[in-house]
Structures are given as structure tokens and as C-alpha cells.
C-alpha positions, 0 to 999 in steps of 0.5 A, a space after each residue: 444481516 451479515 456483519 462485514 468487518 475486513 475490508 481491502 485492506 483489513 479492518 481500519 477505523 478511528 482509534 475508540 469508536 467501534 471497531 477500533 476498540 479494545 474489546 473488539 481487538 480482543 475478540 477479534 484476536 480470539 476468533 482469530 486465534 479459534 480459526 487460525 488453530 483449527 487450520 494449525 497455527 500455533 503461532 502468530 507474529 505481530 508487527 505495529 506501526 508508530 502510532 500511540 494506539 497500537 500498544 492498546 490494540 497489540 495488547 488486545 489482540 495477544 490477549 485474544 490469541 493467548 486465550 484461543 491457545 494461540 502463541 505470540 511472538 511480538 516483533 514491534 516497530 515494522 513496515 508492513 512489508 517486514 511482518 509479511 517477510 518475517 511471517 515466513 522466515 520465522 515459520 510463523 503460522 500467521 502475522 499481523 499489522 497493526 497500521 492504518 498506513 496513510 491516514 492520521 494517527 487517529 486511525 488504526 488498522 488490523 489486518 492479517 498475513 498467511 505463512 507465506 506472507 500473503 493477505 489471508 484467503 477470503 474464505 478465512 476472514 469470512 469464518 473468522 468475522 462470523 465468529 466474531 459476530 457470534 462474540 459481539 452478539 453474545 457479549 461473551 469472550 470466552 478462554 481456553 483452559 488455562 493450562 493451554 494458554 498460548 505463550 507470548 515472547 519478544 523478537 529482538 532481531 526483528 528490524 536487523 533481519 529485515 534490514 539485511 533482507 532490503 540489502 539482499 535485494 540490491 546487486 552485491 557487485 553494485 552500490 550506492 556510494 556517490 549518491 546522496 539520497 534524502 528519506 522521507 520517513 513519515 515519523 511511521 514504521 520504517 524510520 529506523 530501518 529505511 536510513 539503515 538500508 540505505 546508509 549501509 550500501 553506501 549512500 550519504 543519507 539525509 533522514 526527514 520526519 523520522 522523530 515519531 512521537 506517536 501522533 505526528 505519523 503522516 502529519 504533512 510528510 510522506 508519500 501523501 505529503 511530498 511538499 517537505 521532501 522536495 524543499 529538503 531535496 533541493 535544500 541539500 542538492 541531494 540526487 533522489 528523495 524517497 518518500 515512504 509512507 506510515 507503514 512503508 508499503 508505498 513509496 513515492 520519489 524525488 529527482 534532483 530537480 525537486 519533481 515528484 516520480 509517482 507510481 506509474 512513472 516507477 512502474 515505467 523505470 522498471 519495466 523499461 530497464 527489464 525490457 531492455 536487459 531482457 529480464 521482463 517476465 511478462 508484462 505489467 499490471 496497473 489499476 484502473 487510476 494508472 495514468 493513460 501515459 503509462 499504457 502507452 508508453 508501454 504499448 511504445 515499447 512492446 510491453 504488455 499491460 493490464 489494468 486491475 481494481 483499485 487496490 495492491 490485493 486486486 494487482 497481485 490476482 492478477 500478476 499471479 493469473 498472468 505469471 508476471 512480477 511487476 506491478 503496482 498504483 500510482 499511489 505508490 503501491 509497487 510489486 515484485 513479486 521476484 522478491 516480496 508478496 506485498 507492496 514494499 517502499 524499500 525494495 522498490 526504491 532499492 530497484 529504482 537506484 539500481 537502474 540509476 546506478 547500472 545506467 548512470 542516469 538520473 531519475 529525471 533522465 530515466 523518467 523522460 520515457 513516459 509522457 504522464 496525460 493531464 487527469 481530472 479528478 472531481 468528486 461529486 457528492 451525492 445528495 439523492 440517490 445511491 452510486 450504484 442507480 446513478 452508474 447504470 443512470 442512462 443520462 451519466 451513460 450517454 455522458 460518459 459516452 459522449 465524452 469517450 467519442 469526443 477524447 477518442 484514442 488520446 483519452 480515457 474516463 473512469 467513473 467509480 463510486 467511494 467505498 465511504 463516502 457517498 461520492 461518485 469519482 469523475 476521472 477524465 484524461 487526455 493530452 490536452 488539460 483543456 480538454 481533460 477539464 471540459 470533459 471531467 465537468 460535463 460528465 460531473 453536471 450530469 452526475 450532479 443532476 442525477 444525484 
């Protein structure tokens, strides 16, 4: 059978079990390196999380690429979307993160960017997982002749560059002088850039959880943990909180009044402001988790939207296929694709205090336009057969159906099964929380008796 190693987002697992290992990332570095070259890479940048584990795998995957002939310019601590922008700036042939994003320190993740700062084409993983399988069936890792050996330096700019870059994004005639802005940094790889941008624009900022250690990235602070930011918000009466999380790809905000602002509340500030100013190209892209408010909030206003699968590698396909440049998951995950080819938490926030600034309106204020529907969310373990039997299941069929007749055009549901765990994801919404409840149960018994 075929081995799979690159999943939505990279390869991701815990740190000393297979394939978050030393040896594979050495493997891994070198059939990277092998394909990568054949295409004519000759260097490759890499950037990492705060995580102790990351000098052990940033070790592995130089070696890797060095003995494929492959050059390395190491550009430490960044934000994922930092390595994918100075991929590109630096003419670099490809780049790598070493981040497992929102998950505890324990974990690790790999995952690669093309010259333009993309995520690799499915076509090239696939050659380099079959290299790699090759390496790990053979127990082999072979080495060029050393008189080829790729050559390894460090970039010491690397976090200066992409500070200067943030700021670009922000109107030069504008500023954030007068704000007071608390920032979350997740102990993760933005705790140094993020207060920087910020600060330098001329907000008075207030960092949080930017002390890491090693092990306390994402430890109950971030995006995934907004409870810290709220209380230092309302502690310091401060006008927005950020929260980013462990590779600052995602973001989450505060308003004045300590309420969490998710993604499509984001997605909906800014759609509305380019509506108004008459610089929405298209329309937006949501997923199939984007609240049922957000749609309709948008159709209100005669703004196109389409939902894509769960995952910012799925809204960028079809922000491409449509033409368009926003986009984003209510985890966080915005795009703007006008200026960065992946989810970026700085930028986003940046575009959010452009509109408070150019309006003069707080974030409570610009959120008011979008009415978010109560969701229900119940996983339901599956004991007996496998998600995809239960899906096609004509019990859970007629359930699901019976549901959307009930809800009708005040509400949406969605099954979908984990990718790893054997659990199928109940999601029901509707205006009323009542509704939404008895609904997401009815169809979850059913689920249960199937499965």
C-alpha cells in the first residue's frame, strides 16, 4: 500500500514517535532535496516555531537537504507566513516550517512552500513521499558526493524584513496612534515581530504570553485560548486584543468590552468595508464550518459567497478559481491574497484596525452588522462501523433530512467525519438555541444507533 505522509497541512505528529522523528526528518530533508533539484532548487529557506523540538528537526532536515545537494538558508524563529513571503523575496527555490501551529508543544509539524510562497502542488509531494517511502523501506539514506554537498548559512534580517513588510500592508497616510492594543502571542513564533508591528505604527501595546520557553506554546493562551487575552483587555481598558496563535497564521480579536471577534466576524468587517469603499473584487470564500450569520449577512449586502472544505489550502482554490482575494475559517485563518499567499494573523489584524481607524468606530461597533446563529457541535464516537457507511447510512440520511425541513431557510446542518479520530461531527444551526439543540441531538441519536 502506498505510504500517505503529507496531509492538509503538512506532516504533523508527536515529537519522538514516527514520523516526528529525527531519522525520518532527515529522510524526509533528503528526498525533498532529491526532487526539489531535479526541478532546480538549489536553495531552500527554513523557518521554525518556538518549540524545543524544532532545533532537533531544523537539524535533521538541513542535513537532509545538504547531503541531496541542496543549499540551506536558516532563517529561525517566524510566523509561518514569514518563511512563505521570504521564500520569495529572498529568491529562495523553496521554504520550510517546522510548526504544529495550535497544538501543545508535544507535537511538530513539516510542511513545505514553493518559490512563490504557496503550499507545494499535490504532485510534488506525492514524488517526494514516494522517495521517501523507498528511504524508510530500504533503511538507507544515501549522500551526494561530498564535493556537492549543499552549503548551509544564517539569515540575520529574516524577522527585521518581515516586520517592515506587516507595516507596508497598513496605509502610510494612516496610524494607529491613540489605540491601545493588547497582544496575545501564544509564547509561539511571532512574540517578537507581532508587539513590533504594532508598536511601530504607533499603537501603545501590551504583550501577553510572549516569554517562550520552549514547551508553553499555546499552553492556555492564543487563538485557541482567548480566556487570558479577555481578562488583560478588560484589565488594561485597552481598545482591541489580538490573539495569534503558535505560528501566527491564524488570529482571533478582542473588543473593548472583552468579547471574543472570530473569523467570520473578521471576514465580515472587511468584506463590508471594500463593499462600501467599492474595492470588493468579487466576492468571499467561507468553509463549510462558516457561521450561517456570515452568509446572510453578506447576501443582505450583495456580496457573493462560497463555501470551500474545511482548510485555508481548500479557500485559496477556490479564491483563485473565483478571481477573488478574501477569504478565511472562523478559526482564525484569513486570506488576502492582494497581499500574502497564506493565512497571515499580522496582516489580517492590520486590515481590521484600518477600518476602526478610517471609520472611527470600535471593533463592537463594526461587528454589529453580522447577527452570528446559535451552532451545535456534537462529536459522536463511533463504536461499530466506519464514517463513511454511516454518512451514506439511510437512517442518518432521513435524519439530516428531516432536520433541514424542520429549520428550513433559518438553518443549516452539516455532517462530516474527523480525519483522526473515528468520530462523525454533528453541526446544527439555526436563529433559535433551542432549536439548534434539539435538532443537533436528533440527528447525533440517530448517528449513534448507526454507529
Amino acid at each position: 500500500m502506498k505510504q500517505k505522509f503529507f496531509g492538509t497541512d503538512g506532516i504533523r505528529g508527536r515529537v519522538g514517535q514516527f514520523p516526528m522523528t529525527a531519522d525520518f526528518a532527515l529522510k524526509l530533508g533528503y528526498a525533498a532535496g532529491k526532487i526539489l533539484a531535479a526541478k532546480g532548487t538549489k536553495e531552500v529557506l527554513i523557518g521554525k516555531d518556538t518549540r524545543s523540538s524544532g532545533y532537533m528537526l531544523e537539524s535533521a532536515i538541513e542535513a537532509g537537504l545538504s547531503a541531496a545537494g541542496v543549499n540551506v538558508a536558516l532563517a529561525g524563529v517566524l510566523p509561518t507566513p514569514a518563511v512563505a513571503y521570504l521564500t520569495s523575496t529572498f529568491r529562495a527555490d523553496a521554504g520550510v516550517v517546522i510548526s504544529a501551529s495550535h497544538n501543545p508543544f508535544y507535537d511538530n509539524g513539516i510542511k513545505f512552500f514553493s518559490n512563490t510562497g504557496t503550499k507545494l502542488f499535490a504532485k510534488d509531494e506525492e514524488a517526494i513521499e514516494a522517495l521517501l517511502a523507498e528511504l524508510i523501506d530500504s533503511n538507507t539514506m544515501p549522500c551526494i558526493d561530498p564535493g556537492q554537498l549543499g552549503k548551509v548559512r544564517r539569515i540575520g534580517d529574516a524577522q527585521g524584513r518581515y516586520v517592515e513588510f506587516c507595516k507596508g500592508t497598513f496605509p502610510k497616510e494612516l496610524s494607529l496612534v491613540g489605540l491601545k492594543i493588547v497582544v496575545d502571542c501564544a509564547n509561539g513564533a511571532a512574540y517578537q515581530v507581532a508587539p513590533a508591528v504594532y508598536r511601530e505604527l504607533g499603537a501603545k501595546v501590551i504583550a501577553i504570553n510572549s516569554s517562550p520557553n520552549g514547551i508553553n506554546i499555546n499552553a492556555e493562551c492564543g487563538a485557541t485560548h482567548m480566556t487570558s487575552l479577555q481578562q488583560a483587555v478588560i484589565e488594561h481598558q485597552a481598545d482591541v486584543g489580538i490573539a495569534l496563535d503558535g505560528d501566527a497564521d491564524r488570529v482571533m480579536l478582542v473588543d473593548h468590552q472583552g468579547k471574543v471577534v472570530d473569523g467570520d466576524e473578521i471576514l465580515f468587517i472587511l468584506a463590508e468595508a471594500l463593499s462600501k469603499s467599492g474595492k470588493l473584487k468579487g466576492g468571499v470564500v467561507g468553509t463549510l464550518m462558516s457561521n450561517l450569520g456570515l452568509e446572510q449577512s453578506l447576501a443582505n449586502r450583495n456580496i457573493p459567497f462560497v463555501r470551500a472544505n474545511v482548510g485555508d489550502k481548500y479557500v485559496v482554490e477556490q479564491l483563485l478559481k473565483n478571481n477573488w482575494l478574501i477569504g478565511g475559517e472562523n478559526s482564525g485563518h484569513i486570506l488576502a491574497l492582494n497581499h500574502a499567499t497564506t493565512g497571515d494573523a499580522i496582516v489580517a489584524s492590520l486590515k481590521v484596525l484600518k477600518v476602526m481607524v478610517m471609520n472611527k468606530l470600535s471593533l463592537e461597533t463594526l461587528k454589529q452588522g453580522m447577527q452570528k446563529f446559535p451552532q451545535v457541535l456534537i462529536n459522536v464516537r463511533l463504536e461499530k462501523s466506519p464514517a463513511d457507511s454511516v454518512l451514506s447510512h439511510p437512517s442518518v440520511i432521513q435524519a439530516v433530512r428531516m432536520a433541514e425541513e424542520n429549520l428550513g431557510n433559518d438553518g443549516r446542518v452539516l455532517l462530516r467525519k474527523s480525519g483522526t479520530e473515528p468520530l462523525i461531527r454533528v453541526m446544527v444551526e439555526a436563529k433559535r438555541l433551542e432549536q439548534t439543540k434539539q435538532q443537533a441531538e436528533f440527528i447525533a441519536d440517530v448517528v449513534r444507533l448507526v454507529g
